[in-house]
N, C-alpha and C positions, 0 to 999 in steps of 0.2 A: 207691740204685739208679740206672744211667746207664741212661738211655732214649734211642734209638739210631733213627732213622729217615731211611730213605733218601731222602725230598723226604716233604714237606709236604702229604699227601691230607686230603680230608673225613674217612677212616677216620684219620690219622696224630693231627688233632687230636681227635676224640672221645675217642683213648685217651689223648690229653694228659691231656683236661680228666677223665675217669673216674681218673686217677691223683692227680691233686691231689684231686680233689674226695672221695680215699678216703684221703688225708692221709700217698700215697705220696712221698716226697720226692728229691729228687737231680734232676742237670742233666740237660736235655732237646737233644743235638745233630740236626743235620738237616744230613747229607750233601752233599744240593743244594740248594745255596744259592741263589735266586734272585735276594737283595737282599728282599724283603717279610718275611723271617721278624717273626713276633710279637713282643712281649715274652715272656720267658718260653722263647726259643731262641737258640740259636747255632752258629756249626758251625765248621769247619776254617778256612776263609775267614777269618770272623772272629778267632780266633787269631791264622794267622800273617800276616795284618794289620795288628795291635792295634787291633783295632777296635774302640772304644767308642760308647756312644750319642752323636749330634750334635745338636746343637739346627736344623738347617735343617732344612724340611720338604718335603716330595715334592714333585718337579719336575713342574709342570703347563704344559700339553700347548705354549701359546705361549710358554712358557719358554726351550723349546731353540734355542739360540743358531747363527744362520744368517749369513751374509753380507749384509750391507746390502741392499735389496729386495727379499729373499728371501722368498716369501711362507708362511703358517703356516695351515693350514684345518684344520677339526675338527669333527667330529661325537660324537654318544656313542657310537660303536661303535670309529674309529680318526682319529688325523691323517692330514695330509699336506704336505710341506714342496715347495713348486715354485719353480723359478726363471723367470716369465712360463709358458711353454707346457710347459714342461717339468718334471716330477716327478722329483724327487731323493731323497725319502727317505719312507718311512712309520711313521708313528709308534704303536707299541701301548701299549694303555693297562693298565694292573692292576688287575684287580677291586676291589669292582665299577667298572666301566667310564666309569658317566655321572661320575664326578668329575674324569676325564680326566687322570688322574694318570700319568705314564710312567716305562712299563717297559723296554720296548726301541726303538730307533729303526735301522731298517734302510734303508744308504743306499743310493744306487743309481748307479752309472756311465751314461753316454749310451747305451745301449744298453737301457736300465731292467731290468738284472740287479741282484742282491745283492751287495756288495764287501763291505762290513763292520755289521756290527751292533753300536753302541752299546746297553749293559745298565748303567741308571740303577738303584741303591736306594731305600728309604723315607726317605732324606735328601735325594734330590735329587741326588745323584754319581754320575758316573762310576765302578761299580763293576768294570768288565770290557769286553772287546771279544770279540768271533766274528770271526773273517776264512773269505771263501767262496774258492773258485776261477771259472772258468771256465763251472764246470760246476755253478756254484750247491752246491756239496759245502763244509763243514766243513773248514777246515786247521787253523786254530790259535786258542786262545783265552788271551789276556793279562786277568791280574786286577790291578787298582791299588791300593793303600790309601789312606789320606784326603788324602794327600799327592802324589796322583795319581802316584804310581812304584810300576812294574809288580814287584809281587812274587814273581809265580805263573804262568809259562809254560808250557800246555799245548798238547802236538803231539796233535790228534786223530785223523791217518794213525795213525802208529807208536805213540799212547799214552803214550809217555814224557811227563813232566814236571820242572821246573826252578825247585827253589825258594831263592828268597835270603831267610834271613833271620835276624838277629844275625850280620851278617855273615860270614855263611860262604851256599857256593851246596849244596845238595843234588840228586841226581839220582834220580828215580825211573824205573824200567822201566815202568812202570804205576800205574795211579790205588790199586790196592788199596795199594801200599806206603806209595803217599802218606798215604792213610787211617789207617794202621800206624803211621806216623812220627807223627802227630797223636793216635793215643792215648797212646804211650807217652811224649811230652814234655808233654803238657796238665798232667799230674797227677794226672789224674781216679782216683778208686776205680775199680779195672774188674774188682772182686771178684762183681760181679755185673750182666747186661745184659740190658737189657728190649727188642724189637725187632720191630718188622713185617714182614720182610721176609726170602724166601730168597734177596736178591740179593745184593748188596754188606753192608749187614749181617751177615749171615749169614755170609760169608767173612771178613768181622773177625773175628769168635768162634773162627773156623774158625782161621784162620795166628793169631791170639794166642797160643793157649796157655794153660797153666799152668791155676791152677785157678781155678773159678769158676761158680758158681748162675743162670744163665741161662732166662731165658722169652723165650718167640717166643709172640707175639699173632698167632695165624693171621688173616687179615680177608677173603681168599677163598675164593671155592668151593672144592668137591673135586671131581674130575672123575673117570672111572672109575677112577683110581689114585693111589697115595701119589706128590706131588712128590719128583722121586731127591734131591733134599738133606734134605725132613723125613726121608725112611726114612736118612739117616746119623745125624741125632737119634737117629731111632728103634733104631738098632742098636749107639749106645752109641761113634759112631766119633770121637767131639770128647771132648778133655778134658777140657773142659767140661762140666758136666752142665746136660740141659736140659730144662725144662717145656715143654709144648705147651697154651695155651692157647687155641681156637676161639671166634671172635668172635659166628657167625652160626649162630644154631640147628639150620638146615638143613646146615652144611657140619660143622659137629659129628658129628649122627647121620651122615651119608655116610661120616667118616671114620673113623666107629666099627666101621661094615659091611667098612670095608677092613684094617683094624688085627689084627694077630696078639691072642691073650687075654694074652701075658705081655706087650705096651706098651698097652693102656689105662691102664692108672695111671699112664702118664707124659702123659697129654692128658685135659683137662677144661674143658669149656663156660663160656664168663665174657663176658658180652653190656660194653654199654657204660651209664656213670651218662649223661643227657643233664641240659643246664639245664631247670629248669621255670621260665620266665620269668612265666607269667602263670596263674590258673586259668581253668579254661573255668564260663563262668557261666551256659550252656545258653540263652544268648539267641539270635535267628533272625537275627543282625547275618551276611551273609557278604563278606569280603573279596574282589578280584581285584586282582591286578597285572599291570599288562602295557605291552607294547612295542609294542604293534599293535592295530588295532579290528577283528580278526577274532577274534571270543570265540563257540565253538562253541554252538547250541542255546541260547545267550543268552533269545532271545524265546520259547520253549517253557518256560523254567523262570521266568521271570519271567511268564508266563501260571499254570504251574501251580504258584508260591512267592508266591502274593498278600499274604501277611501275611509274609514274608522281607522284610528291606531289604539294597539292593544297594550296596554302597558299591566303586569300580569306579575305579581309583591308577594315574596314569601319570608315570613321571619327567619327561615332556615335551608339548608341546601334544598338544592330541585332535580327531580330524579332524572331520569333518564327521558323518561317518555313528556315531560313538560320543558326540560330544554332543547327537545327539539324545535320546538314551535319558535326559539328563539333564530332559526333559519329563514323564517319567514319578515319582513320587509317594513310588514304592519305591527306586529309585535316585538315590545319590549322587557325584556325580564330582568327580576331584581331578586337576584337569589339573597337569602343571609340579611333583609332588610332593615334597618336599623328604625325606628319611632322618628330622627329628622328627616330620613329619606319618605318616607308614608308619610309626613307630614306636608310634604314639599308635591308629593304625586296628589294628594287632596288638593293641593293647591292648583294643581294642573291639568285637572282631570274636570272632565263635568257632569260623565252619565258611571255610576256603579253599577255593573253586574254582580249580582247577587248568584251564581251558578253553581257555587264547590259545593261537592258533598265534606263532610264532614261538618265539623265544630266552627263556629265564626271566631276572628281574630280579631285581636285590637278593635272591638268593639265597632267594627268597619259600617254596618250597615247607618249606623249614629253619626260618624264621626262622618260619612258622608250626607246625611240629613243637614246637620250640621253646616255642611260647606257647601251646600245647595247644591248637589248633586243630582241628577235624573234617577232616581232607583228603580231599577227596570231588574227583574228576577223570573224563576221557572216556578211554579208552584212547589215542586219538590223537594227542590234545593233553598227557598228560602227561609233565610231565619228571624226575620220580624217582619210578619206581613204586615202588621198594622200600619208600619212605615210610609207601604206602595201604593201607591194610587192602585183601585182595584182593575185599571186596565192595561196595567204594568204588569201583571201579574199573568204568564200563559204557563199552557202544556207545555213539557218537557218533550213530547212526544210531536212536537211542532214548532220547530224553534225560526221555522222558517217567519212564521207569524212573529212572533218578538221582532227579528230583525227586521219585516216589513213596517213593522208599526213604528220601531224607530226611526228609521229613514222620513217615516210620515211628521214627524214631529220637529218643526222648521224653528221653532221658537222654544228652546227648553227651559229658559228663564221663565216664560209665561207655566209654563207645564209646571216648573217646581216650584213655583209659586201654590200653585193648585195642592203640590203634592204637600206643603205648609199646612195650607187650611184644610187641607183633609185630616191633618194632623192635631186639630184642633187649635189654628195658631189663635194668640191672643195679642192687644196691643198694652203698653202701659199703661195708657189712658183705660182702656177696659179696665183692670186690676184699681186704679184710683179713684174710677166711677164705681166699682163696688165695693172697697175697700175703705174709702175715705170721703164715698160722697153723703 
């Protein structure tokens, strides 16, 4: 099976990893190529680049090569390259962020507009440029291969593209053809396609042709009506024949309610396998991550969590007002924390607060899903409610309530089980019963 994905989302990998992990097999392409893809993908790019793995490793952030006293500043959030008073270019980093690994580097002409943007890989290359106008707008993006010659000319006005390669030049009208061109020379099986998305996926299937067993992994809502491309699925108008599978319990039943009686059999419910990294061992250990020392109701649940211990993880120094708390008996802090130290506190921990205001770190809310963690949050402060069981979920303005509810909660194994299936957990056997039965 060719599994087919438009970029790279949280939903794109889940159903990577629920496909392998159901011992579904075949290559995994990704459309938009950013330079970051995994192990385990590849896309167009990569092909008619010949792109193999490199042995150099990602280009960190002082790395990028400037004019003699050209200066290089950086935080965990972004660089910045200046010459004396003057800023020249910004540099963006690739998640997570504190390793300051670069993504893109946007330079800036004397007026501190956008003229071109440099797009680094996970090797450390120059994999692409973006050039701006005037008007800060998109003209044209060049892609280079490892040999730094441009293979892949794209006009983002007019959409055409220009590609060399085995020497000869091709011309595309548009990105879909290009697309077109890349399945039909790769080699790939395309007897059958696995796909998220009714965008540009979706139109592959569509202008292919011929014949061929295809499933579309729904991963969004439904909104009061059938999206007009599933209802061409649904009325049989592709070649191809195609399964509708719905990722999200809720947007399943929605589309059941909308669905005529004779295409329900063509659409059926199939949630996601997630890893189970750790078990949850029902200790009162609770983890925090954060970027900032403003953690909501802190001193109200640490009033009413007296026998909880607080263990409380920042990638970087901790101000003044957050090492205080380090006084107190139940709390323990880890200023400056390193990825095996969080790795080790996941392992130790078994309920997350979700409280800090700002931006989430190392991808904390996941990574504790992941390791079976209780995710217990304020409304305010939370960064993926989908996550939380909805009665995990309180006012800010009542924190007393969170901490009573947790205390209530004797068995948290059984809870994050719950908090699984509210997640749309799936088993193997689900994915082989509809995949392969």
């Amino acid at each position: 099976m060719l599994k087919l994905y438009d970029r790279l989302t949280q939903e794109s990998l889940d159903l990577a990893y629920s496909l392998q992990a159901a011992g579904i097999e075949g290559p995994s392409i990704v459309l938009q190529d950013d330079g970051f893809l995994p192990d385990g993908f590849t896309s167009p790019f990569d092909f008619f680049a010949s792109q193999s793995e490199e042995e150099a490793t990602p280009l960190y952030f002082n790395e990028v090569v400037v004019p003699d006293y050209w200066q290089i500043r950086g935080t965990n959030q972004q660089g910045e390259i200046w010459n004396y008073g003057q800023k020249k270019a910004t540099i963006y980093y690739q998640e997570p962020k504190h390793l300051r690994l670069v993504k893109t580097v946007e330079w800036l002409n004397d007026q501190g507009k956008v003229v071109v943007a440099d797009h680094y890989n996970r090797w450390g290359r120059l994999f692409a440029k973006t050039y701006f106008n005037a008007n800060l707008e998109v003209t044209h993006k060049h892609y280079f291969d490892a040999d730094q010659r441009p293979y892949l000319l794209e006009n983002l006005v007019t959409g055409d593209l220009l590609l060399e390669w085995q020497g000869q030049t091709y011309a595309f009208a548009k990105k879909v053809d290009f697309y077109l061109f890349y399945l039909r020379q790769s080699g790939l099986d395309l007897s059958q396609i696995a796909y998220n998305s009714l965008g540009m996926p979706f139109l592959l299937t569509y202008y292919l042709g011929g014949q061929g067993q295809d499933i579309l992994f729904w991963q969004e809502e439904i909104g009061n009506q059938i999206p007009g491309n599933m209802q061409l699925l649904l009325q049989g108008r592709l070649s191809r024949s195609t399964r509708i599978l719905v990722q999200k319990a809720g947007a399943y039943q929605q589309l059941q309610d909308l669905l005529e009686e004779d295409q329900k059999a063509s659409v059926a419910q199939l949630g996601y396998i997630y890893p189970s990294r750790a078990e949850n061992g029902n200790r009162k250990e609770i983890l925090i991550l954060t970027n900032s020392d403003q953690l909501e109701g802190l001193d109200v649940l640490l009033e009413h969590l007296p026998d909880y211990r607080f263990h409380i993880a920042a990638l970087t120094e901790m101000s003044q007002k957050l090492t205080s708390y380090g006084q107190r008996t139940q709390v323990q802090l880890y200023p400056n924390a390193g990825p095996a130290q969080i790795q080790k506190l996941f392992q130790a921990c078994d309920i997350y607060l979700d409280i800090n205001h700002g931006s989430e770190i190392m991808a904390a809310l996941r990574q504790a899903f992941e390791h079976n963690l209780l995710l217990v949050a304020f409304a305010q402060t939370c960064h993926q409610p989908a996550l939380l069981l909805p009665e995990a979920l309180f006012d800010s303005q009542d924190p007393t309530s969170l901490a009573n509810w947790l205390k209530e909660q004797k068995d948290l194994a059984a809870v994050v089980q719950g908090q699984r299936q509210h997640g749309n957990q799936a088993t193997p056997a689900d994915y082989q019963l509809f995949l392969k039965g």
